[in-house]
C-alpha positions in Angstrom: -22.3 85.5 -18.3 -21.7 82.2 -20.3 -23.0 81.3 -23.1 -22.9 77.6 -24.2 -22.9 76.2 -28.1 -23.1 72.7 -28.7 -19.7 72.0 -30.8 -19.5 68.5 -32.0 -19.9 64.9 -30.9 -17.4 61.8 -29.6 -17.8 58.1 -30.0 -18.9 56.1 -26.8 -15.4 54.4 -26.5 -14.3 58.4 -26.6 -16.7 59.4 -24.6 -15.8 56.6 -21.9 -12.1 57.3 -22.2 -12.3 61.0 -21.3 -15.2 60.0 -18.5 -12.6 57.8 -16.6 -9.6 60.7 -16.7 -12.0 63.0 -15.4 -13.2 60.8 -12.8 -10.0 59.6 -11.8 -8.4 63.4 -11.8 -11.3 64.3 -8.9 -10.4 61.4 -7.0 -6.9 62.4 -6.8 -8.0 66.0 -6.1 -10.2 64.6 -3.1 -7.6 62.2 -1.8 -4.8 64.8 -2.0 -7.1 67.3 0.4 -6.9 64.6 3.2 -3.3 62.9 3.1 -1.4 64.5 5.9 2.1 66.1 5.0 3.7 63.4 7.3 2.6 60.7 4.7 5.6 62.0 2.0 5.5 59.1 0.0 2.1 59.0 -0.5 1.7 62.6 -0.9 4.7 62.0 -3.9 3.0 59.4 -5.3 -0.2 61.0 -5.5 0.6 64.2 -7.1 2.7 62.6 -9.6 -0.7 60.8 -10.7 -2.2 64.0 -10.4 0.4 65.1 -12.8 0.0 62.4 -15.3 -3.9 62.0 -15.4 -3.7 66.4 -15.6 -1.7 65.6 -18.8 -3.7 62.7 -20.2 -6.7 64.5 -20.0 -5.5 67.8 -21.9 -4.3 65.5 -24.5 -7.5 63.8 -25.1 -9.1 67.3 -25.6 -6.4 68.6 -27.3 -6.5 65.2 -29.7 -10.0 65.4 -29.8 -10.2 68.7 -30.8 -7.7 68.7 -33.9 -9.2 65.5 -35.5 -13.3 66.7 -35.2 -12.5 70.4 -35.9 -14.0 71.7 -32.7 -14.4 76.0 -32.9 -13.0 77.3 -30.1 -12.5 80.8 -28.0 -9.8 82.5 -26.1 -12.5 82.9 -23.3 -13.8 79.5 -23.6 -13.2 75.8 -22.9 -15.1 72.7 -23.7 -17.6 70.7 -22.1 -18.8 67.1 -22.7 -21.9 65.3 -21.7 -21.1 61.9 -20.3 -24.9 60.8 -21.5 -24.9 61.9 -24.7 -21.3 62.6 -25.9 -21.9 65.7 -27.1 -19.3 68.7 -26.7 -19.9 72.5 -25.7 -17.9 75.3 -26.1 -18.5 77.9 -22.8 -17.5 81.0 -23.1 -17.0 83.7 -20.4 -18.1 86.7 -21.4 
């Protein structure tokens, strides 16, 4: 079961910022699934953008989450609407 609690709220510039890491982090994930292993410099370059945009986008949540406060669970990770810029907090149970 999860259980979701609205937890705070980002500015549209924040909002946008964090919408074009995540859309560029599934792009890589989609081209990485068909780059054949021949292609090595490719393949390099690709999952060292992987790399990069993976650490961009923690650090936007982690930022994000010291400077509004955000509550947050061992169990849980957060969640953000790109239409309304609101933030959740799921929560496996």
């Amino acid at each position: 079961m999860v259980t979701k609690e609205k937890v705070g709220q980002v500015t549209a510039e924040e909002c946008a910022e964090i919408k074009q890491l995540f859309e560029r982090r599934n792009g890589l994930v989609e081209l990485v699934k068909i780059i054949t292993p021949d292609n090595d410099a490719l393949y390099e370059k690709v999952v060292a953008d992987m790399g990069a945009t993976a650490t961009k986008f923690q650090q936007w949540w982690n930022e994000k989450a010291a400077k509004y406060q955000w509550k947050s669970h061992p169990n849980g990770n957060w969640e953000i609407n790109f239409d309304t810029c609101e933030v959740f907090l799921l929560i496996n149970q």
